[in-house]
C-alpha positions in Angstrom: 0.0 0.0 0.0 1.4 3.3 -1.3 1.3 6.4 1.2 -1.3 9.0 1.7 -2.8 11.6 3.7 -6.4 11.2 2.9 -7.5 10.4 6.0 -5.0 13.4 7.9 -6.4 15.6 4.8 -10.1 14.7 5.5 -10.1 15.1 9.7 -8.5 18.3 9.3 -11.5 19.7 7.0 -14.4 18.3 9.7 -11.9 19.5 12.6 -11.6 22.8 10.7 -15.7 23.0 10.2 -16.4 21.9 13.3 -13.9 24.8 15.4 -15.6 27.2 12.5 -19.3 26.2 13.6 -18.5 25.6 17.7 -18.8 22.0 17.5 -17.1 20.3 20.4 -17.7 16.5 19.7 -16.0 14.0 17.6 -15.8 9.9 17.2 -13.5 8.7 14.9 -12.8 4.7 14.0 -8.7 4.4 13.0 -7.0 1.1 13.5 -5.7 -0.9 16.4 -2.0 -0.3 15.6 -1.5 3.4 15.4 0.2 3.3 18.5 2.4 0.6 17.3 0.7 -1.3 20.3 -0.1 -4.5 18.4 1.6 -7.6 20.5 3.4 -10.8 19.2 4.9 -11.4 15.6 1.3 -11.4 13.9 1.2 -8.1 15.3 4.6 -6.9 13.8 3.5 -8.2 10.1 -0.2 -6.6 10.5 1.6 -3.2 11.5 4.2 -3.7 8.7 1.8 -4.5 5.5 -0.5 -1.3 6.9 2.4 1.1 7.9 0.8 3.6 5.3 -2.4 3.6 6.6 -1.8 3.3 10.2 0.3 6.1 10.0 -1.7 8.5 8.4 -4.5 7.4 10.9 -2.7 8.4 13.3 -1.9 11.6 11.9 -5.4 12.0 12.0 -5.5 11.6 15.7 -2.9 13.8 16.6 -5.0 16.4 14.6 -8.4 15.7 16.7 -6.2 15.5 20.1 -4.3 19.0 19.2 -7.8 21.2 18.6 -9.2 20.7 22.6 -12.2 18.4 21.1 -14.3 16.2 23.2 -13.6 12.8 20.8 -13.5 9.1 21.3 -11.2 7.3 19.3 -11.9 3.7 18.5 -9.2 1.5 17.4 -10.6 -2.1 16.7 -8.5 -5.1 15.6 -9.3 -7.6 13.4 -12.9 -6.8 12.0 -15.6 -9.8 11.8 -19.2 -10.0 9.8 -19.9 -12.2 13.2 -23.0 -11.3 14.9 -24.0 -8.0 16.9 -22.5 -9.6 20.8 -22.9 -5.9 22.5 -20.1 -7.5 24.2 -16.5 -5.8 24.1 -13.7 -4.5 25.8 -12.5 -0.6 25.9 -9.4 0.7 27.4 -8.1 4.3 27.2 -4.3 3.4 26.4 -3.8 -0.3 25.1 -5.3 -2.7 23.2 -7.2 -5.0 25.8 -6.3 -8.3 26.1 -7.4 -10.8 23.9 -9.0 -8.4 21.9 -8.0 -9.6 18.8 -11.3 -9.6 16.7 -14.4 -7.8 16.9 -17.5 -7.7 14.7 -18.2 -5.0 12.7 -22.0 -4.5 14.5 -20.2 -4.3 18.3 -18.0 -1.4 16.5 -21.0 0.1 15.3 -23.1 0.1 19.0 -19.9 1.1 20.3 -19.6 4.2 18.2 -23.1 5.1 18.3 -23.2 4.4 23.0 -20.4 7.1 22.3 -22.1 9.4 20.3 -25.8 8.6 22.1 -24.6 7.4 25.7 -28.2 7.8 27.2 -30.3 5.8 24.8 -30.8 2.6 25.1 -30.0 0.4 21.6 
């Protein structure tokens, strides 16, 4: 995968708009990895074949974390077509342990508890 800065491009146009129109609130979905926290040798080759993307990720995120925004990054692993669980783990720094897949529905109610943490889904 050849480099880019799409992603770092793109958040700094909604992070631009949203200091323009006073919005305070942002949830982005990058990549476990960013943080080059990915464990054990599978780890190693995952963060090697997506060093382009992972690093322009977290680009991304060190745009959101500079502009004093209220955000929730989520960063899942391996992503499934498995069934909606409502079952996962979240941690502020690391990837929890045996985290290593998660379906693509938990990422969704996981995004949208963040962005609507009083309903109920």
């Amino acid at each position: 995968m050849k480099k880019s800065t799409e992603l770092e491009e793109m958040t700094k146009n909604i992070v631009d708009g949203m200091q323009a129109h006073h919005v305070k609130r942002i949830v982005y979905t990058a990549s476990a990895g960013i943080n080059k926290e990915i464990p054990g040798i599978s780890g190693k080759i995952v963060m090697k074949l997506l060093k382009n993307a992972l690093t322009d990720h977290r680009h991304a995120v060190d745009y959101i974390e500079a502009h004093g925004l209220n955000f929730t990054i989520a960063r899942p692993m391996s992503l499934t077509n498995d069934i909606f669980t409502g079952t996962y783990r979240e941690s502020k720094a690391f990837v929890p342990e045996k985290a290593s897949r998660i379906s693509r529905a938990d990422v969704a109610h996981f995004i949208l508890s963040k962005i609507y943490p009083h309903s109920i889904f």
